[in-house]
Structure formats: structure tokens, C-alpha cells
C-alpha positions in Angstrom: 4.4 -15.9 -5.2 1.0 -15.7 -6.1 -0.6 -12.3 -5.0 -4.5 -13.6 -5.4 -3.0 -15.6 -2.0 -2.0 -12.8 0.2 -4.5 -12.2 2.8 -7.6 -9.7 2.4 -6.0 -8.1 5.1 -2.5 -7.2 5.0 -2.2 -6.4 8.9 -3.1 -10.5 9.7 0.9 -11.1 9.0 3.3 -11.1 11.6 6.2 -8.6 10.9 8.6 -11.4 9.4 6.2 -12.5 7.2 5.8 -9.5 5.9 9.3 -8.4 5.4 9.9 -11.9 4.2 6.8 -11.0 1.6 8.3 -7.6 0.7 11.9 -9.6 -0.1 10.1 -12.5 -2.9 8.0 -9.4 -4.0 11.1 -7.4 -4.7 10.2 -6.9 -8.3 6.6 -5.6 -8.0 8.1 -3.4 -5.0 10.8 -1.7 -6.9 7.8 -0.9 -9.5 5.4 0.4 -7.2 7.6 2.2 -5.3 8.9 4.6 -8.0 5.5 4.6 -8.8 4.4 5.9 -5.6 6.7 8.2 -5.2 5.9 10.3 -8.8 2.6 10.5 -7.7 2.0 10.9 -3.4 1.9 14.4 -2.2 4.2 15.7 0.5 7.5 13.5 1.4 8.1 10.8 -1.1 7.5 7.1 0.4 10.3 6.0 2.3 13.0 3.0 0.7 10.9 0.7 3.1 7.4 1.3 2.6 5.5 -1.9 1.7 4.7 -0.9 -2.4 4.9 -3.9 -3.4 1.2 -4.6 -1.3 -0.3 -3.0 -4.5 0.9 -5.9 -6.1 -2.2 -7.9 -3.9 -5.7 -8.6 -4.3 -6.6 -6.2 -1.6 -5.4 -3.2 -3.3 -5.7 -4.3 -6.9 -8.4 -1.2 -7.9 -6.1 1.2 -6.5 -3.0 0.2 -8.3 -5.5 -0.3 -11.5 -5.9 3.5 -11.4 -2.3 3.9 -10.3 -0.7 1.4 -13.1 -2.6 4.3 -15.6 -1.0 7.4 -13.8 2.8 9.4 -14.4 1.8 12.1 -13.1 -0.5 13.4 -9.9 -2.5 15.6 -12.0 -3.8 12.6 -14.5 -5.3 11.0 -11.0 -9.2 11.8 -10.3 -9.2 13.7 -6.9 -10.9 10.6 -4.8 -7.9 8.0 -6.0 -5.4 10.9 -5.0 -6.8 10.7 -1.6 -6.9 7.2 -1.9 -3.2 6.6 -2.5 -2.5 9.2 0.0 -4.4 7.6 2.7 -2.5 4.5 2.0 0.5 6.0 2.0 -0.3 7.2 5.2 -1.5 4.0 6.6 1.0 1.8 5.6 4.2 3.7 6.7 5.3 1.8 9.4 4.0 -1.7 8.0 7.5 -3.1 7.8 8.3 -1.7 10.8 6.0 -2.2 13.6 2.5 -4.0 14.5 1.8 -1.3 17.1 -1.0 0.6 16.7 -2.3 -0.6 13.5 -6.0 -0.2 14.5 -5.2 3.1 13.7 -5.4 2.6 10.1 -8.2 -0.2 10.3 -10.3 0.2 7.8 -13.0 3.0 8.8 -15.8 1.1 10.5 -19.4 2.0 10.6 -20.9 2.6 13.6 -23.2 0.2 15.3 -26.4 0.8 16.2 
């Protein structure tokens, strides 16, 4: 699969496609995963938690820093709460398409 192809937004797939994405991307989600799980704070990621969508475009700066990383402490404070927030926002992704405005990206207001 080519990851420059998965949508900008990774909440625009139906739950099937994304499970289906999760099982061709098995490779980059076994990486990410253990990744993720030496470096979030609090409860490791669970064995379903999408890692493998820092294989994609849309999150290709955050796994940069990530990619560089063993350890929590070698990550500057902002991509700490970065990964943590996405953590956090994607921990029902293969689960559920409720309530995902939730975790929209934060919008400004108008005015």
C-alpha cells in the first residue's frame, strides 16, 4: 500500500476500511506499536490501537520525531504531548466511528 494515498484525514474511512488498512499495514503497525508503547505515558497503547497511521502522510512529522526516540525523556516536551494527544484520540479508531468529532482537529473559532 502506498501510505502518500491514505486520506489527510484518517476519520473519512469507514470502520472496515480501516481495519482492512490496519491488516495490509501489519508490518508498519507491529513497528509503531512497540514504538508507541516505550514512549506514551500512562497505560501502554492497547494490541488494537491504529500505530500503523504513523505510517501515513498525515502523521509523517510526528513519527519523524518518533522514528528518532527510545526513550520518553529524548522527546522535546511539545512532541510528548503530541504523541500523547494521539494516543488519546485515536483509541477507539478500530473500534468505533462514534463520537469522533471529539478528537477533530481543534478548530478556530469563527468570527
Amino acid at each position: 500500500m502506498d501510505t502518500d494515498d491514505f486520506p489527510t484525514d484518517p476519520r473519512a474511512l469507514t470502520l472496515p476500511q480501516r481495519r482492512s488498512n490496519q491488516s495490509r499495514m501489519h508490518r508498519e503497525q507491529r513497528f509503531w506499536l512497540e514504538r508507541l508503547r516505550q514512549l506514551a505515558e500512562g497505560p501502554p497503547p492497547e494490541k488494537d490501537f491504529p500505530a500503523f497511521l504513523l505510517a501515513t502522510a498525515a502523521f509523517r512529522e510526528l513519527a519523524q520525531h518518533l522514528a528518532r526516540a527510545t526513550t520518553r525523556a529524548q522527546l522535546p516536551p511539545q512532541v510528548a504531548d503530541e504523541m500523547d494527544r494521539f494516543v488519546q484520540a485515536f483509541s477507539d479508531y478500530l473500534r468505533t466511528c462514534d463520537g469522533e468529532d471529539s478528537f477533530a482537529s481543534r478548530r478556530q473559532p469563527r468570527g
